[in-house]
C-alpha positions as a Python dict, from the first residue, in 0.01 Angstrom:
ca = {
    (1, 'X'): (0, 0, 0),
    (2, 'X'): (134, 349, -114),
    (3, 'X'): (210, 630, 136),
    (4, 'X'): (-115, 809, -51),
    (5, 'X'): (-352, 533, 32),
    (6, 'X'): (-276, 542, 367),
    (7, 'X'): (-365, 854, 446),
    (8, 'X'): (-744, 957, 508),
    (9, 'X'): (-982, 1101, 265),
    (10, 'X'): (-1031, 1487, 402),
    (11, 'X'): (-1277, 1527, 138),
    (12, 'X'): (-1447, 1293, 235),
    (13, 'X'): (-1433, 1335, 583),
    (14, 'X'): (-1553, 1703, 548),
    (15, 'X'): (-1839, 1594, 323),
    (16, 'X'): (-1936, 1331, 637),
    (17, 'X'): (-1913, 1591, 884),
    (18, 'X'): (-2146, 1839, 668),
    (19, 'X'): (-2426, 1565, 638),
    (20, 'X'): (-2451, 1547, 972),
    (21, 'X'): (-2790, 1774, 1035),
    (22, 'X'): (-2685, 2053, 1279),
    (23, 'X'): (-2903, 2080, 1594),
    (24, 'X'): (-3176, 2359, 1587),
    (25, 'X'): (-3205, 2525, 1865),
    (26, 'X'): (-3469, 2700, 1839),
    (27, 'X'): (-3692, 2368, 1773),
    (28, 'X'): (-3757, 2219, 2086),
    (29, 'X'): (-3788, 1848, 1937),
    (30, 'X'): (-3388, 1883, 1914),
    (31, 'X'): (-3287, 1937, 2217),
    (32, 'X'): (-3426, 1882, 2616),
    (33, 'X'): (-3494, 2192, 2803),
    (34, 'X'): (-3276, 2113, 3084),
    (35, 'X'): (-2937, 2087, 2859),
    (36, 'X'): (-2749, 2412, 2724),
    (37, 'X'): (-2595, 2378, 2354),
    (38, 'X'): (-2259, 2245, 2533),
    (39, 'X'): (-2472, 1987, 2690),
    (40, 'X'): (-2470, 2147, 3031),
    (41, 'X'): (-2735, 2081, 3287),
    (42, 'X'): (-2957, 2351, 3316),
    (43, 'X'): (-3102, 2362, 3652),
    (44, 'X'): (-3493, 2392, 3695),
    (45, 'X'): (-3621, 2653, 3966),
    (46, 'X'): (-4023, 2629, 3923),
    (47, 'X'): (-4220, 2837, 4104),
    (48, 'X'): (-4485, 2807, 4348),
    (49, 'X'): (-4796, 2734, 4185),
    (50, 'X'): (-5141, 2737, 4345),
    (51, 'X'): (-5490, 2653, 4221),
    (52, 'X'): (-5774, 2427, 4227),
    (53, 'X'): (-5552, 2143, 4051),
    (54, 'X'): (-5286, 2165, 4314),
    (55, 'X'): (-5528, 2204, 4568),
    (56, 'X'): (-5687, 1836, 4451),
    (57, 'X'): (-5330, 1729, 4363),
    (58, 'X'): (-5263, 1779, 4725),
    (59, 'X'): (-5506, 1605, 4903),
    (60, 'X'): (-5501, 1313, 4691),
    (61, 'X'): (-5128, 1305, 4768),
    (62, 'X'): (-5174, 1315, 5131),
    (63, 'X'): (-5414, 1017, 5080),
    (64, 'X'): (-5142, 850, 4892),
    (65, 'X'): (-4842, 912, 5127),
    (66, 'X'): (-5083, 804, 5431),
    (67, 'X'): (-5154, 483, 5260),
    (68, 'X'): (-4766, 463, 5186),
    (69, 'X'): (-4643, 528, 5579),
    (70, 'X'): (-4913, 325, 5775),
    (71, 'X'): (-5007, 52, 5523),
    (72, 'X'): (-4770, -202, 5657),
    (73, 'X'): (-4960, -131, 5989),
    (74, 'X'): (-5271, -302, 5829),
    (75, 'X'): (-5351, -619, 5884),
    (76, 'X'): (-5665, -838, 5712),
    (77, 'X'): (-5736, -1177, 5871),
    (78, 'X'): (-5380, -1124, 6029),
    (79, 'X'): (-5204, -1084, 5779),
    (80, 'X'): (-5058, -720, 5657),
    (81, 'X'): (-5236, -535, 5381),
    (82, 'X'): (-4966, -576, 5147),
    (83, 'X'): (-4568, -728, 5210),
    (84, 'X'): (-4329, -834, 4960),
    (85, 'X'): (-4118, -1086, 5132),
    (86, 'X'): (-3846, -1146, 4840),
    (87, 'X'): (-3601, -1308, 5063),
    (88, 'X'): (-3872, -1580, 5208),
    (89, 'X'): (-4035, -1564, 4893),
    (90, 'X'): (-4370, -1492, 5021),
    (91, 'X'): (-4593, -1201, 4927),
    (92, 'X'): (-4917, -1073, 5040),
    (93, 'X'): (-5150, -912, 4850),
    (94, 'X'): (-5529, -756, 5071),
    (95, 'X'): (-5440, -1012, 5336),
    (96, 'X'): (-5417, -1303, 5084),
    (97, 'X'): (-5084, -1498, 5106),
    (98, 'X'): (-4888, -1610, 4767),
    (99, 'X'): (-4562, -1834, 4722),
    (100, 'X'): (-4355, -1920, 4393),
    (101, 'X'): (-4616, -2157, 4306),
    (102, 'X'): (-4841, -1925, 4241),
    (103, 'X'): (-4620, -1814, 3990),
    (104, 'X'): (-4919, -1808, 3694),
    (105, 'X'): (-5062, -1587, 3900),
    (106, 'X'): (-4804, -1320, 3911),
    (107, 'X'): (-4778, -1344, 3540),
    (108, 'X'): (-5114, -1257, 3488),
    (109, 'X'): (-5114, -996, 3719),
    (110, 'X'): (-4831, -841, 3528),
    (111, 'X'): (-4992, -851, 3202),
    (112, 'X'): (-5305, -715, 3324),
    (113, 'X'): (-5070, -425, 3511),
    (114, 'X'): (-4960, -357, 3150),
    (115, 'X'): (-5252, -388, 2932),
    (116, 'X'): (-5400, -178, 3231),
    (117, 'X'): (-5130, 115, 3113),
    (118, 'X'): (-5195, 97, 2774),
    (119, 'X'): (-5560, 119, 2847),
    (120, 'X'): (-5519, 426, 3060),
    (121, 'X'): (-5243, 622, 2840),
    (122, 'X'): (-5446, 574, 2534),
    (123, 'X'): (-5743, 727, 2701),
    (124, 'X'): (-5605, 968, 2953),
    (125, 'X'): (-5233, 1043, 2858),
    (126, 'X'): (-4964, 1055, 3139),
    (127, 'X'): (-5255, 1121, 3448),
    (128, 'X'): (-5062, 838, 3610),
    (129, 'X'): (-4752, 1055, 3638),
    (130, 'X'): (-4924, 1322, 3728),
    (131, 'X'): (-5160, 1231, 4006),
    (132, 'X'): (-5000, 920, 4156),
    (133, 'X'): (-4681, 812, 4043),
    (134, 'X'): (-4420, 840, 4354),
    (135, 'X'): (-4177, 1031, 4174),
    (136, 'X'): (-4396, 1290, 4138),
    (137, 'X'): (-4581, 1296, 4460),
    (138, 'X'): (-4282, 1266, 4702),
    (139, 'X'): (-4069, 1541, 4478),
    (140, 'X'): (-4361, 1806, 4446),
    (141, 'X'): (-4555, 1743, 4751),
    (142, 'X'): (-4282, 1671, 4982),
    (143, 'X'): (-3914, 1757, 4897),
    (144, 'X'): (-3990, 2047, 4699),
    (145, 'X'): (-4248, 2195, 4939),
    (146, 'X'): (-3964, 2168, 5207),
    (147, 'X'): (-3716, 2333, 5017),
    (148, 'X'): (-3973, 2608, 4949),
    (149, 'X'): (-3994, 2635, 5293),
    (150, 'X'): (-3609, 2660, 5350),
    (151, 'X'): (-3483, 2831, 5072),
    (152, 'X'): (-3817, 3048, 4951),
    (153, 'X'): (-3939, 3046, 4559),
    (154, 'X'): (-3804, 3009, 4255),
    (155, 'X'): (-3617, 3372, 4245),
    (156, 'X'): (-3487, 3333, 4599),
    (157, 'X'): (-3327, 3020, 4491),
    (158, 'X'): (-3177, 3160, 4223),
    (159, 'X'): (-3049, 3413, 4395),
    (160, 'X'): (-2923, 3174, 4678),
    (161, 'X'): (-2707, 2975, 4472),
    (162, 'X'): (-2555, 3277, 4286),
    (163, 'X'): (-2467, 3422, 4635),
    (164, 'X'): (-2139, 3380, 4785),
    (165, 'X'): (-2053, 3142, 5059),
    (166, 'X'): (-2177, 3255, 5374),
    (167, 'X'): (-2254, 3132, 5672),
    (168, 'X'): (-2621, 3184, 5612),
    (169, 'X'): (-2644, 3033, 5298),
    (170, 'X'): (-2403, 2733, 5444),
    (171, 'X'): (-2658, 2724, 5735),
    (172, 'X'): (-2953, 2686, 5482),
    (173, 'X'): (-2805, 2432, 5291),
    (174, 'X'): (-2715, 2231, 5533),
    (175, 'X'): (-2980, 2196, 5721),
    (176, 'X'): (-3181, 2168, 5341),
    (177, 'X'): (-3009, 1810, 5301),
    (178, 'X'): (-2961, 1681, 5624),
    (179, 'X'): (-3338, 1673, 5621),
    (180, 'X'): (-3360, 1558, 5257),
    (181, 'X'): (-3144, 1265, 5374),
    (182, 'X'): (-3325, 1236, 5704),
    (183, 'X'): (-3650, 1209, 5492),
    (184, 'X'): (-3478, 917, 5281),
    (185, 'X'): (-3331, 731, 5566),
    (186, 'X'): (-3772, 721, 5660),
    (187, 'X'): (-3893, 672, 5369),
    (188, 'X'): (-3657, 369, 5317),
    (189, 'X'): (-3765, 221, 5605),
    (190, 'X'): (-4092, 203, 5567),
    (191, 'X'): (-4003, 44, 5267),
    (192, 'X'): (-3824, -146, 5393),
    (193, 'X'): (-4147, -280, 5623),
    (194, 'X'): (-4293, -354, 5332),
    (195, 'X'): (-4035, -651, 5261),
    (196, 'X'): (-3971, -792, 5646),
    (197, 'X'): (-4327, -678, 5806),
    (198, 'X'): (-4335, -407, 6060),
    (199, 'X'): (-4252, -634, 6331),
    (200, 'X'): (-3933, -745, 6216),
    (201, 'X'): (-3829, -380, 6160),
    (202, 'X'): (-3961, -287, 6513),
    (203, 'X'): (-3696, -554, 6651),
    (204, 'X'): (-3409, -432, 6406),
    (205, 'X'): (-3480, -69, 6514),
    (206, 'X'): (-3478, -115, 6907),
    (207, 'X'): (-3169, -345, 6883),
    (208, 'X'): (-2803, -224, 6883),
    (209, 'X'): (-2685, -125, 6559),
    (210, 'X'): (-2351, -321, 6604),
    (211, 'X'): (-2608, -654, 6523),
    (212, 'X'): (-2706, -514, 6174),
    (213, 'X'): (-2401, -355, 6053),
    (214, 'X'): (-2417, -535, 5745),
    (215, 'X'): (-2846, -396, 5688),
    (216, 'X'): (-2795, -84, 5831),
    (217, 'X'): (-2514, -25, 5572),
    (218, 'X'): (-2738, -102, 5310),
    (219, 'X'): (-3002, 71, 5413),
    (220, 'X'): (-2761, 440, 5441),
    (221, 'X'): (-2655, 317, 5074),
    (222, 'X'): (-3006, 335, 4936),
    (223, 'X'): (-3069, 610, 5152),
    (224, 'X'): (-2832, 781, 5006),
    (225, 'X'): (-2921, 673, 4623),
    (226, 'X'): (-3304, 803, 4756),
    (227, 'X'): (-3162, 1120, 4872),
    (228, 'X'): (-2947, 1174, 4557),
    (229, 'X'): (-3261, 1130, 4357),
    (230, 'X'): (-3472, 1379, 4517),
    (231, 'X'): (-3202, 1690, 4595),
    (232, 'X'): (-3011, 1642, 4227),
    (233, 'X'): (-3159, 1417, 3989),
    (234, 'X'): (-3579, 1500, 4001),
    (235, 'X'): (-3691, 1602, 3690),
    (236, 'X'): (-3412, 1389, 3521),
    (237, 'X'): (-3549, 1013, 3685),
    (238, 'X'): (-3863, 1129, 3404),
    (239, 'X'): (-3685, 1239, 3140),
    (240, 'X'): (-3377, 977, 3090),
    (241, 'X'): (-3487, 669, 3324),
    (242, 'X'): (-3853, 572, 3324),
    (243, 'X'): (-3940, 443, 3010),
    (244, 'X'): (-4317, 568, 3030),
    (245, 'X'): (-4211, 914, 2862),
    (246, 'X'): (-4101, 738, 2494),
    (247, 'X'): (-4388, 509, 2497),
    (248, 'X'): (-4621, 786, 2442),
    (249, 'X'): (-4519, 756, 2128),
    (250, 'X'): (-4664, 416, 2042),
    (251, 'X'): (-5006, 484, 2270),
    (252, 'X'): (-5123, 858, 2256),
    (253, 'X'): (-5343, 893, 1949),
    (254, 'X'): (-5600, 1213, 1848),
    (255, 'X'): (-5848, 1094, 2092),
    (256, 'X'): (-5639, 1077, 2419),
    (257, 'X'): (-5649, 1284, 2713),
    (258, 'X'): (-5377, 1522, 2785),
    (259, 'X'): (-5269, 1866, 2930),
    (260, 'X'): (-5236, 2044, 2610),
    (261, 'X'): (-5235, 2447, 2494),
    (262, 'X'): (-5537, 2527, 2302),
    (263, 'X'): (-5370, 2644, 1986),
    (264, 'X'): (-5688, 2801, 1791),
    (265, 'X'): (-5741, 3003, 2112),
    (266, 'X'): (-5419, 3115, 2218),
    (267, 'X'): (-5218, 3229, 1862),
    (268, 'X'): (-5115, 3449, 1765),
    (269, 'X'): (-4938, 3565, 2091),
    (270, 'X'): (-4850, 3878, 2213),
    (271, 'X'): (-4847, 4045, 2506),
    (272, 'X'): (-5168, 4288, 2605),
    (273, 'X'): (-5142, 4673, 2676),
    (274, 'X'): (-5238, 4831, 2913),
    (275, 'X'): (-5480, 5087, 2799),
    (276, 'X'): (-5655, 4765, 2550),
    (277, 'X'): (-5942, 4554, 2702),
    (278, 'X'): (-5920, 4180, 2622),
    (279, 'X'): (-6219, 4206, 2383),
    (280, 'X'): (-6017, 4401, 2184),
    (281, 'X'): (-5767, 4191, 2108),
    (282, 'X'): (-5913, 3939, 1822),
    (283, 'X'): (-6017, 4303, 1623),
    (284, 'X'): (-5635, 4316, 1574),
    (285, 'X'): (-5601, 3930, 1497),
    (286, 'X'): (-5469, 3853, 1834),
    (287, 'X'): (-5495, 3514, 2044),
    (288, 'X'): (-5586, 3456, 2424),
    (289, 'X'): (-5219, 3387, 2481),
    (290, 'X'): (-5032, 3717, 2602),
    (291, 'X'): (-4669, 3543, 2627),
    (292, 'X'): (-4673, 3605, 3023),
    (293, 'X'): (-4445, 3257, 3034),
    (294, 'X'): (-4606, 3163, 3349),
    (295, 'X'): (-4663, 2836, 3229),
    (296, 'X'): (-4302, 2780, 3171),
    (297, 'X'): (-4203, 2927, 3500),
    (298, 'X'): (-4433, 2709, 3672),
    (299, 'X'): (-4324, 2390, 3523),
    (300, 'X'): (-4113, 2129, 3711),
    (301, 'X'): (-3962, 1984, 3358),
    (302, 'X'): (-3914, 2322, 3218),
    (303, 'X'): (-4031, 2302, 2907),
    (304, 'X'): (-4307, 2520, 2754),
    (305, 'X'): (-4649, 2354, 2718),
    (306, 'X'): (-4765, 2529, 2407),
    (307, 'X'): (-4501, 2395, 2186),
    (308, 'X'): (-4719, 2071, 2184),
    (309, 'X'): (-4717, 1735, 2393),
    (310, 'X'): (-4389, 1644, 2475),
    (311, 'X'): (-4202, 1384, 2648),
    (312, 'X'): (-4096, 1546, 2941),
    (313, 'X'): (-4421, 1643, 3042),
    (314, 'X'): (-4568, 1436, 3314),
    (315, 'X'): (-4957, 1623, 3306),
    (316, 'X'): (-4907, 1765, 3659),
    (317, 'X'): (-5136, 2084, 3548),
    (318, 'X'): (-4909, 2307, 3704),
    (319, 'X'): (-4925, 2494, 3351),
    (320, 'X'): (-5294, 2513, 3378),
    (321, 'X'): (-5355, 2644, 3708),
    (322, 'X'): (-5058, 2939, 3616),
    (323, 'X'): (-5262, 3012, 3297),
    (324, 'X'): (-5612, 3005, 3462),
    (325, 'X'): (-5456, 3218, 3716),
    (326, 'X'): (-5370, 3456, 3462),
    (327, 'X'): (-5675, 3459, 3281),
    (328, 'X'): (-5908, 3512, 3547),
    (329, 'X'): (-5698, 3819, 3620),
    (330, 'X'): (-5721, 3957, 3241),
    (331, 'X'): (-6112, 3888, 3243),
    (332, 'X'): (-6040, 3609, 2973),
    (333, 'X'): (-6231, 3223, 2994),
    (334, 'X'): (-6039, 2947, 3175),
    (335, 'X'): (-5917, 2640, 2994),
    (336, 'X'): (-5659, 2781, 2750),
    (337, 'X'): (-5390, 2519, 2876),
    (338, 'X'): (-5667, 2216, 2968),
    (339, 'X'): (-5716, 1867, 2974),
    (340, 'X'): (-5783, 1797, 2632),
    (341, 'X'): (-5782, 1600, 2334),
    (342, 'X'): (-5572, 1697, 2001),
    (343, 'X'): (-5947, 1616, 1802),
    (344, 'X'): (-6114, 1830, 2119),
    (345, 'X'): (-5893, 2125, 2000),
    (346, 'X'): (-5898, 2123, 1633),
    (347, 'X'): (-6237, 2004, 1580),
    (348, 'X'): (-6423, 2037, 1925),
    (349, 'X'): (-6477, 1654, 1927),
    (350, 'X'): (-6533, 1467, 2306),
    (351, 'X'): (-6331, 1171, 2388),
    (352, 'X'): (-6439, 867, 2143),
    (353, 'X'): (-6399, 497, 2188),
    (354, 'X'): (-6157, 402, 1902),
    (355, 'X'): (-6132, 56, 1803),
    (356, 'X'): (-5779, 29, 1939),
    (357, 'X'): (-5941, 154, 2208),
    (358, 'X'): (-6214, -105, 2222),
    (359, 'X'): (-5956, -394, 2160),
    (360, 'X'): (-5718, -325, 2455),
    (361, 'X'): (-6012, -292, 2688),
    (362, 'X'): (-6125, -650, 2532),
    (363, 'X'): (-5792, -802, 2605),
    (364, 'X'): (-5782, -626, 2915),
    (365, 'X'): (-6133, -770, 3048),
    (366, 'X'): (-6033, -1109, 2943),
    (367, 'X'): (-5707, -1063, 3136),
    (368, 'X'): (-5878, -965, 3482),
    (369, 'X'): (-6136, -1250, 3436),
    (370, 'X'): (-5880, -1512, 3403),
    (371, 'X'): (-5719, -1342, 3735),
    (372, 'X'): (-6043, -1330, 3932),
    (373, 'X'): (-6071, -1708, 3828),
    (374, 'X'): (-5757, -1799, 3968),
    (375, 'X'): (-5729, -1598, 4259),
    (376, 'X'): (-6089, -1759, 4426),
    (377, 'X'): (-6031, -2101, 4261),
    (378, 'X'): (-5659, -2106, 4436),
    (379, 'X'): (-5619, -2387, 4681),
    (380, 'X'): (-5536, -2314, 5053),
    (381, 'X'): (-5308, -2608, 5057),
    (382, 'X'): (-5091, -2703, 4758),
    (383, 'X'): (-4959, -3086, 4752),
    (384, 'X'): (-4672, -3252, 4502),
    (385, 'X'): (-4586, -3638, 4540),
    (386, 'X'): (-4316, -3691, 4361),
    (387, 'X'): (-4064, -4026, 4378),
    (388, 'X'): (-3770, -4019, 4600),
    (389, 'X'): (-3463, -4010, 4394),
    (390, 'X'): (-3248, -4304, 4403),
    (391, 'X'): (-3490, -4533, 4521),
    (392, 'X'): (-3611, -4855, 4362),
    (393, 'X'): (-3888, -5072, 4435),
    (394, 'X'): (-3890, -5312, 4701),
    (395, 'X'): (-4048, -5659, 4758),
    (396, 'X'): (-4187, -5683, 5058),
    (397, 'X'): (-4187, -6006, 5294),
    (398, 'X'): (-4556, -6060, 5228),
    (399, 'X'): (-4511, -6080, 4874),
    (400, 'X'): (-4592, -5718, 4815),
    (401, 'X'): (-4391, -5445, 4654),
    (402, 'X'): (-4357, -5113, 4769),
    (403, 'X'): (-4186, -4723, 4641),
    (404, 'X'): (-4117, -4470, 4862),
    (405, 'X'): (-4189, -4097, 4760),
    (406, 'X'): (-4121, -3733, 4934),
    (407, 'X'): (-4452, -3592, 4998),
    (408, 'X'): (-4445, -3156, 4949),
    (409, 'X'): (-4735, -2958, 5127),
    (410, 'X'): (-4782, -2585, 5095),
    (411, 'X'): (-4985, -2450, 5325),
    (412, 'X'): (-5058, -2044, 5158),
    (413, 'X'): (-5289, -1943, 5500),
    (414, 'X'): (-5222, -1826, 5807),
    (415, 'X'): (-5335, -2097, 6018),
    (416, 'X'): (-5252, -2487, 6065),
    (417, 'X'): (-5446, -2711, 5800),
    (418, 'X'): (-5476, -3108, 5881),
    (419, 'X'): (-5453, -3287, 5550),
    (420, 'X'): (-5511, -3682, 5452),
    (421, 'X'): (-5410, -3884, 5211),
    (422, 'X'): (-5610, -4192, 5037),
    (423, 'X'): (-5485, -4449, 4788),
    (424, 'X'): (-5766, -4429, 4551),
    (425, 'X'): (-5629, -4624, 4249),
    (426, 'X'): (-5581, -4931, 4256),
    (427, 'X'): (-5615, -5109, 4598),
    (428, 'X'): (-5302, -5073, 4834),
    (429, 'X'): (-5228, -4902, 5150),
    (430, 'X'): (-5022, -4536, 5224),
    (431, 'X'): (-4845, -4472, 5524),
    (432, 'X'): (-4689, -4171, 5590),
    (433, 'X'): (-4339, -4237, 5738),
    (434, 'X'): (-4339, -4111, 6131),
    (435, 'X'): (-4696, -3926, 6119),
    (436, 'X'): (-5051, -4099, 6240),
    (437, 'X'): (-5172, -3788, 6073),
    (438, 'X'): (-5057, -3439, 5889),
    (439, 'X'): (-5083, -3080, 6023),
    (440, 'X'): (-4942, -2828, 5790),
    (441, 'X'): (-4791, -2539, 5985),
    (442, 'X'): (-4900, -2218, 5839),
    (443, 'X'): (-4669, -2028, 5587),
    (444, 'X'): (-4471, -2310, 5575),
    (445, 'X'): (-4332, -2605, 5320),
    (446, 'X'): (-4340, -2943, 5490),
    (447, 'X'): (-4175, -3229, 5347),
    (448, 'X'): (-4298, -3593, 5438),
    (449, 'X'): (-4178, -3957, 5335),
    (450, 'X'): (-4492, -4165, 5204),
    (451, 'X'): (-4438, -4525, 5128),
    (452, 'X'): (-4698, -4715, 4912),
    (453, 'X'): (-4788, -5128, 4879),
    (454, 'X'): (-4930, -5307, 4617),
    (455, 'X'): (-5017, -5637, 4587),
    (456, 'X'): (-4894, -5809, 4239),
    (457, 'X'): (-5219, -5851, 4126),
    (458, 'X'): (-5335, -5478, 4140),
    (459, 'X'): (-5001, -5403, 3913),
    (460, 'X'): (-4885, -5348, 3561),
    (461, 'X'): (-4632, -5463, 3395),
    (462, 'X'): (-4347, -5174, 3466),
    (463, 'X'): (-4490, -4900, 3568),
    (464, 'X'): (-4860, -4869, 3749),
    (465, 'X'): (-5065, -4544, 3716),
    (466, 'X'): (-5154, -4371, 4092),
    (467, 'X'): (-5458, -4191, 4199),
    (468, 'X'): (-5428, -4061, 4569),
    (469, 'X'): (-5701, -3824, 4685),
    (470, 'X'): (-5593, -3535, 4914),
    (471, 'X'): (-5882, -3469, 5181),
    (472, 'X'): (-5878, -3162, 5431),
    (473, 'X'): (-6101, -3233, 5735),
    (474, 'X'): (-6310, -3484, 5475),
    (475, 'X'): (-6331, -3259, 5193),
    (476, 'X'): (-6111, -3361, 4865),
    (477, 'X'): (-5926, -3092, 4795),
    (478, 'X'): (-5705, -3223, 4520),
    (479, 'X'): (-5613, -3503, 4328),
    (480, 'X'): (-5264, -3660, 4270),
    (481, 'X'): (-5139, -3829, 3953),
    (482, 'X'): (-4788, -4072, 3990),
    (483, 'X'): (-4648, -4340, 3871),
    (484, 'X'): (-4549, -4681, 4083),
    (485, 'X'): (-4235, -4851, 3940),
    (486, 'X'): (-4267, -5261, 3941),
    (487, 'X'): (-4098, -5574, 3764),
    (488, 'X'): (-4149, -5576, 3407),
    (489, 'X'): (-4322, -5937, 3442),
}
């Protein structure tokens, strides 16, 4: 290879570079509204925002976070309202206990938990996020009403963190995150009682740290990953983590439900005089919209509502109470930033059932019927008989053979369940090795040897088909299917 072919095309290179499309600033769909053109975080200081949809915000939020701190408290028949037990492997769900092998059940749960999204976000856009989703309730109606309270509004803050170092802004600060992380370290508790039960954390709590050093330094770890989420990341866990955002894409469609500007109202924008009355305003061709910005100022993404849905907006309606706000004050009608469809706006249409509509709610009904049917046709006690490994039949003095085989029982309730056991096919007897009779402890898995005889005449040649009946207090309960291994002749 020649000196000249070794060295790089620059023509080419240059022609590369220049078909590269620049970025356009000034369109918002090229860049995020938290990143400067050197890629720069761009910090968000929204202000306070008050009106009848943070009012109802609020109090739903305080329902929320009440169900959040005392639900591990509840208990139904005993049992708490709701625990994840990962490391037992035991979850509870309203009081009702579930174990791996109700596996099928979790995986229809988890499709109707999807289908269930896809239903809602086609209808009703991102009210999830909005209105319920813990990111957004714990950052706007908890960590950023304290720093509010600490550091003032959004201009205060500003002008906090341009300020030099003092030892009132030092004192501020500090005390800002040592409740932020004081507020984690909670909050990841009670999450915490959500996985061992509220008992167990009681008795980790009140004993010496020195006999949890290995928990407790897990639990200031995710403390810590909590706190870090709350006091730096916020608006960024929406915009670059949860996938929710970019699946808008794939489920929003004219009909759906969303906080959007009213367009055929607002433009063309421009700010109103003093001396002109509202009503004057559409003689010179002018919209509702008079570029006050206090739906940008408002907003805890920082973007600006009336370029159009977007994927950093997570329908809090901060934007619309700012704008009603601002309206009412300008004698104008409320509802130029609203819940709305993109149909609703152009063409004044009300929410319609689509077909793909109509389709996901099918699949979705089907989904929660085949649910229901599991959930109240689940067994309290769930029984395997399986053979013991390494075991081989055995003839018996009498002239009989038997097989021995590990019995499994499950019992999902909270209370001790007596179970028995009948050879139904063909005649023989079961014993259960060591038991007259079997008493499942609650929440446990109890294993049992069961040896079974046969007399040659009831067998097969090879291998004999089982039918043992499983009876709780007389009632059959379940049947059991194995095989009995024999001579071949």
């Amino acid at each position: 290879m020649s000196d000249a072919q070794k060295l790089p095309d620059k023509k080419g290179g240059a022609e590369a570079k220049s078909s590269v499309k620049p970025v356009d600033w000034t369109n918002f769909r090229d860049h995020i509204a938290t990143a400067d053109q050197e890629g720069r975080r761009q910090w968000v200081y929204p202000r306070k925002v008050d009106g009848r949809f943070y009012r109802w915000r609020t109090w739903f939020s305080w329902l929320l976070l009440a169900i959040m701190f005392g639900g591990s408290f509840v208990t139904i028949n005993g049992n708490p309202l709701l625990m994840l037990n990962i490391p037992e492997r035991k979850f509870v769900v309203l009081g009702q206990i579930f174990w791996p092998q109700d596996m099928f059940i979790f995986a229809i749960t988890a499709l109707v938990g999807f289908v269930s999204i896809i239903v809602f976000t086609t209808a009703f856009g991102r009210l999830w996020c909005g209105w319920a989703c813990p990111q957004t309730v714990m950052m706007e109606m908890v960590f950023r009403k304290i720093e509010y309270f600490i550091e003032g509004d959004a201009h205060e803050q500003r002008a906090l963190n341009k300020a030099p170092w003092t030892s009132g802004k030092i004192a501020k600060k500090l005390f800002k995150h040592v409740v932020f992380y004081g507020l984690s370290f909670l909050v990841g508790n009670v999450l915490l009682s959500y996985i061992i039960g509220w008992q167990a954390l009681y008795q980790i709590i009140t004993d010496p740290p020195a006999q949890h050093v290995t928990g407790l330094t897990f639990m200031i770890a995710f403390s810590l990953l909590f706190y870090g989420i709350f006091a730096r990341f916020r608006e960024q866990a929406c915009t670059f983590i949860c996938p929710y955002g970019r699946m808008q894409s794939l489920l929003l469609d004219e009909n759906s439900i969303v906080v959007a500007y009213d367009y055929t109202r607002g433009e063309g924008r421009a700010p109103i005089k003093r001396e002109q009355k509202f009503t004057e305003r559409c003689q010179f061709g002018l919209g509702d919209c008079i570029s006050c910005n206090q739906c940008v100022s408002v907003c805890p993404t920082g973007i600006d509502i009336r370029n159009g849905t977007q994927m950093e907006c997570v329908h809090c309606t901060a934007c619309m109470d700012a704008c009603d706000r601002v309206m009412t004050k300008i004698n104008a009608p409320r509802g130029l930033i609203r819940y709305a469809s993109l149909n609703g706006i152009e063409r004044r249409e009300p929410l319609r059932f689509t077909p793909r509509l109509k389709v996901y709610s099918a699949v979705l009904t089907v989904l929660i019927t085949l649910l229901a049917l599991l959930i109240f046709s689940r067994a309290d006690v769930e029984v395997d008989l399986l053979r013991a490994p390494g075991t081989l039949f055995q003839r018996m003095p009498d002239g009989r053979f038997s097989n021995l085989y590990t019995l499994k029982v499950v019992d999902k309730t909270s209370h001790d369940i007596p179970v028995q056991l009948k050879l139904e096919s063909p005649a023989g007897t079961l014993q259960v090795m060591g038991q007259g009779s079997i008493s499942v402890p609650s929440q446990k898995l109890s294993e049992y040897s069961v040896l079974i005889e046969l007399e040659p005449s009831a067998m097969k040649s090879g291998t004999t088909p089982l039918v043992i009946g499983v009876y709780e207090n007389g009632k059959k309960i379940q049947t059991l299917k194995t095989a009995f291994i024999g001579p071949r002749n």
